[in-house]
C-alpha positions in Angstrom: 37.2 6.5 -7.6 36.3 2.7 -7.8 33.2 1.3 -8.7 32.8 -0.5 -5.1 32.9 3.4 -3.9 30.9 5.3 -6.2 28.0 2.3 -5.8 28.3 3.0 -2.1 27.7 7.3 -2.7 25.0 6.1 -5.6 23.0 3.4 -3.7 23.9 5.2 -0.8 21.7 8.5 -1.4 18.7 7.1 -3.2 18.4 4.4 -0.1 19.0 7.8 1.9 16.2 9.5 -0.4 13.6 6.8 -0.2 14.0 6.5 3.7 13.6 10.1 3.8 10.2 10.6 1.7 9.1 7.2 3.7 9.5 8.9 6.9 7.9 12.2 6.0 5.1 10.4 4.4 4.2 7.7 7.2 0.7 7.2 7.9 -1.6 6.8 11.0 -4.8 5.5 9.6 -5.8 2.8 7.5 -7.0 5.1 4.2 -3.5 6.5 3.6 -1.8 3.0 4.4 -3.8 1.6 2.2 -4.5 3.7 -0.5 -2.5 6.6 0.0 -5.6 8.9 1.4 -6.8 8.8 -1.7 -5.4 11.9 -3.1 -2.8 11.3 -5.5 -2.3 13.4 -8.6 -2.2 11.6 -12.0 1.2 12.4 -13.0 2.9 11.1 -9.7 1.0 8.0 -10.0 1.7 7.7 -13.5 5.4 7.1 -12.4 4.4 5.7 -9.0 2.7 2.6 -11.1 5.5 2.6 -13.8 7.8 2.5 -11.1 5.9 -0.6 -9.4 5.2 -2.2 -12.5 8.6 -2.3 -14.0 10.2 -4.4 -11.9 13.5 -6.2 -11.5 12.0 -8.3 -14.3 11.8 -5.3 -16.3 14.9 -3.6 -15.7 17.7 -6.2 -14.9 16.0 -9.6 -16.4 13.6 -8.9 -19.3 16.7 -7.6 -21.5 19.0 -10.3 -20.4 16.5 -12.8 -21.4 16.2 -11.3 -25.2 20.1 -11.2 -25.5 20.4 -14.7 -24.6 17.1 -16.0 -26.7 16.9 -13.2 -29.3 13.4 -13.1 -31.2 12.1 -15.5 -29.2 12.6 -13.6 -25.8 10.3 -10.5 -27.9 7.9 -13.0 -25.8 8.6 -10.9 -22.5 8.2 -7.8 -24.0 5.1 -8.0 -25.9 3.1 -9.6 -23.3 3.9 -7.6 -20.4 3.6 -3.9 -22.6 0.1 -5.3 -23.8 -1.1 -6.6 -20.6 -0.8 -2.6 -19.2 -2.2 -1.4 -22.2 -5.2 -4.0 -21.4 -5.4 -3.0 -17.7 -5.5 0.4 -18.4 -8.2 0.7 -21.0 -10.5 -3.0 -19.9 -10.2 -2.5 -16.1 -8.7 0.2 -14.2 -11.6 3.3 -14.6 -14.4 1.0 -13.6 -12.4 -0.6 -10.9 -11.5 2.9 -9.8 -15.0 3.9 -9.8 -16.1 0.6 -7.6 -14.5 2.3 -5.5 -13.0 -0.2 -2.9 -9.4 -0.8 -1.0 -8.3 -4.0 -3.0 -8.7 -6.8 -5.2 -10.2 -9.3 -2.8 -12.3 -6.1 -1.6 -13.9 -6.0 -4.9 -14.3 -9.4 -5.3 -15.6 -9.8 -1.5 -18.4 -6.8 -2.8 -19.7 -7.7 -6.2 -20.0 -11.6 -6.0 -21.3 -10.7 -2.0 -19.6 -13.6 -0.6 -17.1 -14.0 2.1 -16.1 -16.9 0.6 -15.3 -15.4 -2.6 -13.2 -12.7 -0.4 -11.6 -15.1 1.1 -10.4 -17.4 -2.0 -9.6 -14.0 -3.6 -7.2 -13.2 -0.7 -5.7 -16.6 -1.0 -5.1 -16.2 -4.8 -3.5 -12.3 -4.2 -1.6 -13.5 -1.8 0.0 -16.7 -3.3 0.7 -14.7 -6.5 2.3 -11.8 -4.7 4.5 -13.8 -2.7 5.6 -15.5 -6.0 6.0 -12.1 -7.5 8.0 -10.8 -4.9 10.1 -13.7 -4.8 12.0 -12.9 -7.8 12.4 -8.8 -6.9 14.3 -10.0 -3.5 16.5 -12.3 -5.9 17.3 -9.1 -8.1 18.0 -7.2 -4.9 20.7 -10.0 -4.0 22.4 -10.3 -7.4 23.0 -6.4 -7.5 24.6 -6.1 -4.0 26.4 -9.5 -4.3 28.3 -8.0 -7.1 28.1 -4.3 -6.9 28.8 -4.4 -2.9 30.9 -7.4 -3.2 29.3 -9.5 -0.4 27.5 -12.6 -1.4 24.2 -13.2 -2.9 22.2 -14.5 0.5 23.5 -11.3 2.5 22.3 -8.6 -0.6 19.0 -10.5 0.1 19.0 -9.6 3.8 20.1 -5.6 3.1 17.1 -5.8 0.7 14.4 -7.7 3.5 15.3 -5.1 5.8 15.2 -2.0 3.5 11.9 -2.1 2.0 10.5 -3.3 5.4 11.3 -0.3 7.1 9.7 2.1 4.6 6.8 -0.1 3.6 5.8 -1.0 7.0 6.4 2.6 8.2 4.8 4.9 5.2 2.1 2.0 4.1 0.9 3.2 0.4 1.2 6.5 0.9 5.1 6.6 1.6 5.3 3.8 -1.2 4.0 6.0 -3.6 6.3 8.5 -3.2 9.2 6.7 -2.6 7.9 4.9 -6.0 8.3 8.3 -7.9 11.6 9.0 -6.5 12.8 5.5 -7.4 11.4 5.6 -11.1 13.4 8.8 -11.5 16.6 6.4 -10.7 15.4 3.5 -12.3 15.1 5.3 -15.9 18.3 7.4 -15.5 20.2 4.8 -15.0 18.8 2.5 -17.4 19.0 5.0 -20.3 22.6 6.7 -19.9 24.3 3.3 -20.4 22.8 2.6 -23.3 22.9 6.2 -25.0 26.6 5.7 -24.6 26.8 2.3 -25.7 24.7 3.1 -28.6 27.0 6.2 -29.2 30.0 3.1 -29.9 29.1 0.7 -31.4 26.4 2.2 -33.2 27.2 6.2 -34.0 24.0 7.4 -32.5 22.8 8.8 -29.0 19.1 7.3 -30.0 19.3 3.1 -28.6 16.1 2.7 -30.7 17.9 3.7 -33.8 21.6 2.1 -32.8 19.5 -1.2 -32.8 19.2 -0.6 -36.5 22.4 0.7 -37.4 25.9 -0.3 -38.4 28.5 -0.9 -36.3 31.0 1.9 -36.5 34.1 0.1 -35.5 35.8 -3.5 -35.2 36.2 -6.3 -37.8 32.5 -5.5 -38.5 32.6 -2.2 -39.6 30.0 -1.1 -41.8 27.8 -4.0 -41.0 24.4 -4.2 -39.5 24.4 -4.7 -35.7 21.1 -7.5 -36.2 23.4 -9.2 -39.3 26.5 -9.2 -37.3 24.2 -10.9 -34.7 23.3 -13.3 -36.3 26.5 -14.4 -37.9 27.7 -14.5 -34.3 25.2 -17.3 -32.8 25.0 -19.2 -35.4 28.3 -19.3 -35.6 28.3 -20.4 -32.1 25.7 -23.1 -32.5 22.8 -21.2 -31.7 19.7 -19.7 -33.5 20.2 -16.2 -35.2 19.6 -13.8 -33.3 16.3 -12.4 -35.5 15.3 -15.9 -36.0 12.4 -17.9 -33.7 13.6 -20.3 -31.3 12.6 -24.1 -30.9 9.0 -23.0 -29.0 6.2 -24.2 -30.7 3.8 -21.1 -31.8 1.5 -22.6 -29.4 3.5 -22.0 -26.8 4.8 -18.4 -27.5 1.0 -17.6 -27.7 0.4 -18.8 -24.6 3.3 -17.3 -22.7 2.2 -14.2 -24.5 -1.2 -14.1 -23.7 -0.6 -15.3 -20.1 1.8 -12.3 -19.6 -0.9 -10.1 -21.2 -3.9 -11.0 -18.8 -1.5 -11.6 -16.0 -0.1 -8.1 -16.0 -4.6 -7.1 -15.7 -5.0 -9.3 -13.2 -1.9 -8.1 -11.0 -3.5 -6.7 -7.5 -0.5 -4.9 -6.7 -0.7 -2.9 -10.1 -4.8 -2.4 -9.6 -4.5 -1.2 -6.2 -2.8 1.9 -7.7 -6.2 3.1 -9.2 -7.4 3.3 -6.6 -5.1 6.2 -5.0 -5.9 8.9 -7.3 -9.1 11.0 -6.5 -11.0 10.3 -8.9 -12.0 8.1 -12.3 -10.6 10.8 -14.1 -7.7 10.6 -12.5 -7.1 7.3 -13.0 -7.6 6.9 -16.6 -4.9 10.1 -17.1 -2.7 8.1 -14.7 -2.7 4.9 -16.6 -1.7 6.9 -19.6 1.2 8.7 -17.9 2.4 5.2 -16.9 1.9 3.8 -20.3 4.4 6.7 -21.5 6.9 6.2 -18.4 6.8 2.4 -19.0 7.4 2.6 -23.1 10.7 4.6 -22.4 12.3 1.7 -21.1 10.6 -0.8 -23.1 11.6 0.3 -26.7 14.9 0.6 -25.0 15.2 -3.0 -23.5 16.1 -4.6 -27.1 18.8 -2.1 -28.2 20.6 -2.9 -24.3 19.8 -6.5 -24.9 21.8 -6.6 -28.5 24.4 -4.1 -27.6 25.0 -6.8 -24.4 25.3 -9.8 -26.5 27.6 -8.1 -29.0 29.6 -6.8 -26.7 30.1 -9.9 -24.5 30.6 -12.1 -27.3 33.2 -9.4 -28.3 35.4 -9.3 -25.3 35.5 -12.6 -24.0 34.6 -15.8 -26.4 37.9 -17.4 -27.9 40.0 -15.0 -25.8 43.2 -16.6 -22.9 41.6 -16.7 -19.9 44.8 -15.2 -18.4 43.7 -12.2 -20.4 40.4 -11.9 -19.8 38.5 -8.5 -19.1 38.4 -6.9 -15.5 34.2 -7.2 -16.1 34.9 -10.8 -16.3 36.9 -11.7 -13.2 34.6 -9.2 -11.4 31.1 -10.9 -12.1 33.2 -14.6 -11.5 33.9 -13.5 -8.2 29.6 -13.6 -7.7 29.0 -16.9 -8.7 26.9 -15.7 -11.7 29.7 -16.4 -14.2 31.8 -19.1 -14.5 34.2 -20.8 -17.0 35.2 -24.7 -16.7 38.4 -25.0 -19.2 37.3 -28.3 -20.9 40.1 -29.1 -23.2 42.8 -27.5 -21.5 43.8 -24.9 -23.8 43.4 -22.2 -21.6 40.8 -20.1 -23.6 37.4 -19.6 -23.2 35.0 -20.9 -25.8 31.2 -19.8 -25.8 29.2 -22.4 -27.8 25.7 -23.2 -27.5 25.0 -26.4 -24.7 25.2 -26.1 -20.9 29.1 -26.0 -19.8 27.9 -28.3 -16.7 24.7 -29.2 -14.6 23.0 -26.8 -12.3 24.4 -23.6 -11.3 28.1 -23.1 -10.6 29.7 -24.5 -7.4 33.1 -23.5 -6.5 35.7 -26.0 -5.2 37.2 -23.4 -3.1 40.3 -24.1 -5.7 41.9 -22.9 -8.9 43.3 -24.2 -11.9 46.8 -23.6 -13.5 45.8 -20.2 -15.0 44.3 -19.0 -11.4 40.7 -19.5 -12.7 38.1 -20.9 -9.7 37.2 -24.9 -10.4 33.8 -25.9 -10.8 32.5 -28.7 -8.6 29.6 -29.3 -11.2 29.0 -32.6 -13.4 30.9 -31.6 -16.9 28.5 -32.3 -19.8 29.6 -33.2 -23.5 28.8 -29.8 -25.2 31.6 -28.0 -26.1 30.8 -24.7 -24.2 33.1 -23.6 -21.1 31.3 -20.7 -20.2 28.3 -20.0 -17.8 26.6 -16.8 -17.9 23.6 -15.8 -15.4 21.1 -14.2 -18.0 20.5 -11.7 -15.3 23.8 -10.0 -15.0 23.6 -9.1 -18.6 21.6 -5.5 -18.3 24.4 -4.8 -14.8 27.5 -6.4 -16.5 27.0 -4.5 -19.9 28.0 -0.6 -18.6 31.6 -2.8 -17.5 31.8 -4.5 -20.5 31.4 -1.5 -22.9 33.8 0.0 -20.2 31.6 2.6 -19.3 33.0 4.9 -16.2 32.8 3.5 -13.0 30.1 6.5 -11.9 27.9 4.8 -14.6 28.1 1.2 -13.4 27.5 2.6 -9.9 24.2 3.9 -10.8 23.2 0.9 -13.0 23.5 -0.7 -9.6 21.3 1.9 -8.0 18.7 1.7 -11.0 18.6 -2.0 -10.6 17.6 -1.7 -6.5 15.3 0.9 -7.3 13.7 -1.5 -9.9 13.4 -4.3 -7.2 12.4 -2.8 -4.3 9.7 -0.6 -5.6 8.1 -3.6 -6.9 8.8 -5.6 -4.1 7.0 -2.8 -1.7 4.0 -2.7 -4.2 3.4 -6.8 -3.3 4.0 -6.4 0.0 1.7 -3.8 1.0 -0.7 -5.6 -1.3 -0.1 -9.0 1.0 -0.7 -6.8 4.5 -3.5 -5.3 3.2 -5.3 -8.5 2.2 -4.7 -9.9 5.7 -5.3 -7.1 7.9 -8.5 -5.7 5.8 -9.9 -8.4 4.3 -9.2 -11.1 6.3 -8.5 -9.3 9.9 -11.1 -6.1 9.4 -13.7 -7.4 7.0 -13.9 -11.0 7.8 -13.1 -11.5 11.6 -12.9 -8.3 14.2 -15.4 -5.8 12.2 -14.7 -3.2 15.2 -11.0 -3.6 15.2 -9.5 0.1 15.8 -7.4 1.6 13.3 -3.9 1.4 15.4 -5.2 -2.4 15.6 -5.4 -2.8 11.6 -2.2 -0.7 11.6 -0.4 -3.1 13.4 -1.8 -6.3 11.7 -1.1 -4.6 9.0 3.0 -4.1 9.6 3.2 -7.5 11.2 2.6 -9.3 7.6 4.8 -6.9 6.1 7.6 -8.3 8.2 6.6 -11.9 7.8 5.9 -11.6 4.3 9.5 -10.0 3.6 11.3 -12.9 5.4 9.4 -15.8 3.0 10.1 -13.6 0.3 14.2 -13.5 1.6 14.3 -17.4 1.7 13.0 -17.6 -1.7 15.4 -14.6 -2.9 18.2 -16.9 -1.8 16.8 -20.3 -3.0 15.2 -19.3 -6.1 13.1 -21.9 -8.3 14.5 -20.1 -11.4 16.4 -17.0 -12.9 14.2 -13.4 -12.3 12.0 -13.2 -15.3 10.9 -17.0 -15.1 9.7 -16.8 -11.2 8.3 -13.3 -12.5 6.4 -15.5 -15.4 4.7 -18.1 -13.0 3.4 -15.1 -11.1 2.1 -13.4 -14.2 0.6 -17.1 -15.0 -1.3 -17.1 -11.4 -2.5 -13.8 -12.0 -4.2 -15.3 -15.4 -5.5 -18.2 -13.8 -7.6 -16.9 -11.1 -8.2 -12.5 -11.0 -8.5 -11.4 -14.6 -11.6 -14.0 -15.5 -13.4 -12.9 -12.1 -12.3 -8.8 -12.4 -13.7 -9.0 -16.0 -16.8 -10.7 -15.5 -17.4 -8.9 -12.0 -17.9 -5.6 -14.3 -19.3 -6.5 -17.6 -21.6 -9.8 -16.6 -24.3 -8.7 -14.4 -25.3 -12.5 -14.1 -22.2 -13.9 -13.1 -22.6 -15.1 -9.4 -20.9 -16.3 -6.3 -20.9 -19.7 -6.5 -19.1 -19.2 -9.9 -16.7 -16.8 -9.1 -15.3 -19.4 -6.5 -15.5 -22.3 -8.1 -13.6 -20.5 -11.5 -11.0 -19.1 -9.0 -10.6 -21.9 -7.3 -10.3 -24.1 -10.6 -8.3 -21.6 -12.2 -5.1 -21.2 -10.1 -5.0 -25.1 -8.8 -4.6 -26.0 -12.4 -1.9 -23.5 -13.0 0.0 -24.0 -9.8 -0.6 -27.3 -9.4 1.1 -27.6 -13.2 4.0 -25.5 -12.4 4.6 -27.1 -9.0 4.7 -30.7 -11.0 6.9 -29.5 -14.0 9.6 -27.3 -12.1 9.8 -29.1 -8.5 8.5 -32.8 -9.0 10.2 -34.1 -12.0 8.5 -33.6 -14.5 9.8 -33.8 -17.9 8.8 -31.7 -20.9 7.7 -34.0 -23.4 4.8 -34.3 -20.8 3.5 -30.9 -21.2 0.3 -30.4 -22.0 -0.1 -29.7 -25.6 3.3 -28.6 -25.5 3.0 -25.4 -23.2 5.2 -24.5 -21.1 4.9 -23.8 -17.4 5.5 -20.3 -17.8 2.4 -20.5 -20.4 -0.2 -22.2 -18.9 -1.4 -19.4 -17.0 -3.6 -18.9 -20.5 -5.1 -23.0 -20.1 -5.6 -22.0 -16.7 -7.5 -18.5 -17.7 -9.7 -20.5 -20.1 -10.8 -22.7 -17.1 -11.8 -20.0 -14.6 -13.8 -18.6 -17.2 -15.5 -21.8 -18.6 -16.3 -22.8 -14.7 -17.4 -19.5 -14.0 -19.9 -19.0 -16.4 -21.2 -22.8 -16.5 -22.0 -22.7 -12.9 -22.9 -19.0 -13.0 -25.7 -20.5 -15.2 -26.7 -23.3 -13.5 -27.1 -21.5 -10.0 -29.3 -18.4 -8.7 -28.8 -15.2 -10.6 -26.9 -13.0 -8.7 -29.5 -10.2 -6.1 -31.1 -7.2 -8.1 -29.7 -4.7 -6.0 -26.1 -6.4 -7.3 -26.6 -6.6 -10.8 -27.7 -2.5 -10.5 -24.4 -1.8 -9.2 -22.8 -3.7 -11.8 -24.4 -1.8 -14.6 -23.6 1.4 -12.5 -20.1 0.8 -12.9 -20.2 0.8 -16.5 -22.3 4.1 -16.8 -20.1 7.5 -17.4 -22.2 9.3 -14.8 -19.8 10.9 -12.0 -17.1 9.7 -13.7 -15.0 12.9 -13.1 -15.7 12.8 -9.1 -14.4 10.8 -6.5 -16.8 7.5 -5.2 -16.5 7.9 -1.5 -17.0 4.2 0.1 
């Protein structure tokens, strides 16, 4: 069969599968939309929050990114593995044990302030809508390619996927759609590369074919890393094992932003609170911290294997003969060669082919290939490659079977859209409880909250569509500002709220509030308003200054903790509760 047909069986059933479990698991009252009743066991969780936290980021961007940038996109993967490792062992028990809904809930309780709720529910939902911007775009580049229907529809089929089993099971159907869909997500993502790993490198292990010699080819005998290195600089850019041109600054910053973003995520902290107990949740952060390292010491062998292979197939090959992976991905968009000298070959150099993103002329050249409408620059590169195809793309460039592809596809959507469910449910469940419930109708029914609840799902899921088709940047970088936001403005106030008993009101809203108008206020100026990067401040990055932005929630938050009224008794007794062992293996009924 062809690929276009086994992706319909593949995607298919697991879309069948997850509307099944969401339909079985709906939900009539606001503890099981919320937090899934409550009753979770730790192992489903586990993959319920692995699922969730690896996103499309994860699974289709994160190794496309270190094939492209090598050592320096290591960046990605250390800070986002450390951040969980941080959440689970810094955060997660005691906010388990607080006891409460979500993030803003927390927030709303300890710093007892409406206010602070309120600016909390701002800040979750601003960074979840980022967030879930780039999942929608990872939805659209599958099916664009994999269902061969362009980018802005696969966007739609996402929209109106996860809105019917996110608005319908709330949490609870989530979370077990979320265990269905990591059970995909890590299939698919580690039969391609045992089998890649299996050619090129002789052994079914990725983490050990990343270290090994290539078994056959003009580099036989060779090291796959040495090989890979020969071949970019070669090509004009850095070795592969080499550091890029970011300063160290820099990489510590996006580091470190990733780190205390992925702590101060409130879609990822809202899954402590669905087990039953503190217990629980510490076993369940260590079950996700097993599921999540499967595909993470995976993610560099794919990325290498990628770059090898592309670089292998296609650079200073006809055009006329180009591989069937090739003329597939060109049909997308998300590939593109501009034949600068005429020669009819393609030649992958380092520099940008042209400016912006490719834009078809509707017409073809001499050797059938599509023209590109953008400005031509000097560099002697003819290619354009989407860094995001390259995890989807490699299965049909090591010409895997077509069953194999078809469920790369399937493992991609399940990436996407279990993330994308996570933040949305976290976006309705700051409106309709904390804003709706909490803040203006305190006797509101449940069917009331319910509803309130599934109407910002659906309004959330369309702004999230629009900026799945007009993306401010590739997956992992819109995934990145998110991650900065996250920094900025939850993981200063979530830490203090449970190991400062005198940190107050007035400065948990004055550090949130300081905190994420720096960082977005930065990113807004640097990737929409012109700005130019020898203007960056100290020479970070946007997708780094989440950590600046960290620094100044905390520095506000204590300075004005201290210089206002020390926060009630019967507060600063709860806060010390939180940290006390007592209970810990029973559930904290609210």
């Amino acid at each position: 069969m062809s690929i276009l047909a086994w992706t319909y069986i593949m995607v298919g059933l697991t879309f069948g599968l997850y509307i099944f479990i969401a339909w079985i698991s709906r939900v009539r009252d606001t503890k099981g939309f919320y937090v899934a009743g409550g009753g979770v066991p730790p192992l489903a969780n586990g993959m319920a929050t692995a699922a969730d936290w690896m996103s499309a980021a994860s699974f289709i961007s994160m190794a496309g990114l270190i094939s492209f940038l090598g050592y320096a996109g290591s960046i990605y993967l250390m800070g986002w593995t450390g951040g969980y490792v941080l959440l689970a062992l810094l955060l997660a028990p005691y906010l388990r044990k607080f006891g409460k809904y979500t993030v803003p809930d927390f927030v709303g309780d300890r710093y007892y302030s409406d206010a602070a709720r309120f600016v909390a529910l701002v800040c979750a939902i601003f960074v979840s809508l980022t967030y879930v911007c780039g999942q929608m775009r990872g939805v659209g580049i599958v099916f664009s390619r994999f269902l061969e229907v362009p980018v802005d529809i696969g966007v739609l089929i996402g929209m109106a996927i996860v809105f019917f089993y996110a608005g319908l099971g709330g949490m609870k159907g989530i979370t077990w759609t979320q265990v269905a869909q990591y059970t995909v997500l890590i299939i698919a993502y580690l039969i391609p590369a045992v089998f890649i790993s299996m050619k090129i490198a002789g052994t079914p292990i990725p983490q050990i074919g990343l270290g090994g010699h290539v078994q056959t080819g003009q580099y036989t005998g060779q090291y796959l890393l040495d090989v890979l290195d020969k071949l970019n600089t070669d090509l004009g850019f850095t070795a592969y094992t080499q550091p890029g041109a970011k300063s160290m600054l820099d990489v510590f910053c996006i580091t470190f932003a990733l780190m205390v973003g992925t702590a101060g995520l409130p879609h990822v902290i809202i899954r402590f609170y669905t087990v039953p107990s503190v217990r629980a949740a510490r076993l369940s952060a260590g079950y996700a911290l097993l599921f999540i390292a499967i595909l993470y010491t995976t993610a560099p062998a794919v990325a290498a294997f990628a770059r090898y292979n592309m670089i292998d197939t296609i650079n200073d090959k006809p055009y006329s003969q180009a591989p069937s992976w090739f003329k597939n991905w060109e049909k997308t968009g998300l590939i593109a060669w501009v034949d600068k000298n005429n020669d009819g070959i393609i030649q992958y150099r380092a520099g940008k082919p042209f400016i912006g993103k490719p834009k078809f002329t509707g017409k073809t050249g001499p050797l059938g290939q599509k023209l590109v409408a953008n400005k031509i620059t000097d560099s002697p590169n003819e290619l354009y490659v989407d860094r995001d195809i390259m995890v989807l793309a490699n299965p049909e460039i090591a010409n895997l079977p077509a069953w194999v592809i078809a469920l790369v596809a399937a493992g991609g959507l399940a990436a996407a859209l279990s993330t994308a469910s996570g933040l949305l449910l976290v976006i309705a469940s700051s409106i309709s409880h904390d804003l709706y419930y909490r803040m203006i109708n305190r006797k509101a029914t449940e069917k009331q909250r319910l509803l309130v609840g599934r109407i910002m799902i659906g309004i959330a899921v369309c702004i999230a569509g629009y900026f799945g088709i007009n993306p401010p940047g590739f997956v992992a970088q819109v995934v990145a500002f998110a991650f900065g936001l996250a920094a900025s403005s939850f993981f200063p106030i979530i830490v203090l709220g449970i190991f400062s008993t005198r940190t107050n009101r007035e400065g948990a809203i004055c550090g949130m509030l300081a905190g994420i108008i720096f960082t977005a206020a930065y990113i807004i100026y640097f990737k929409f308003m012109g700005g130019t990067k020898d203007q960056w401040f100290l020479g970070i990055s946007p997708e780094g200054i989440g950590t600046v932005g960290m620094i100044i929630n905390f520095v506000v938050t204590l300075v004005v903790s201290r210089m206002t009224k020390e926060p009630p008794r019967e507060i600063q007794d709860l806060v010390a509760s939180i940290r006390t062992p007592r209970g810990a293996g029973a559930a904290i009924d609210h």
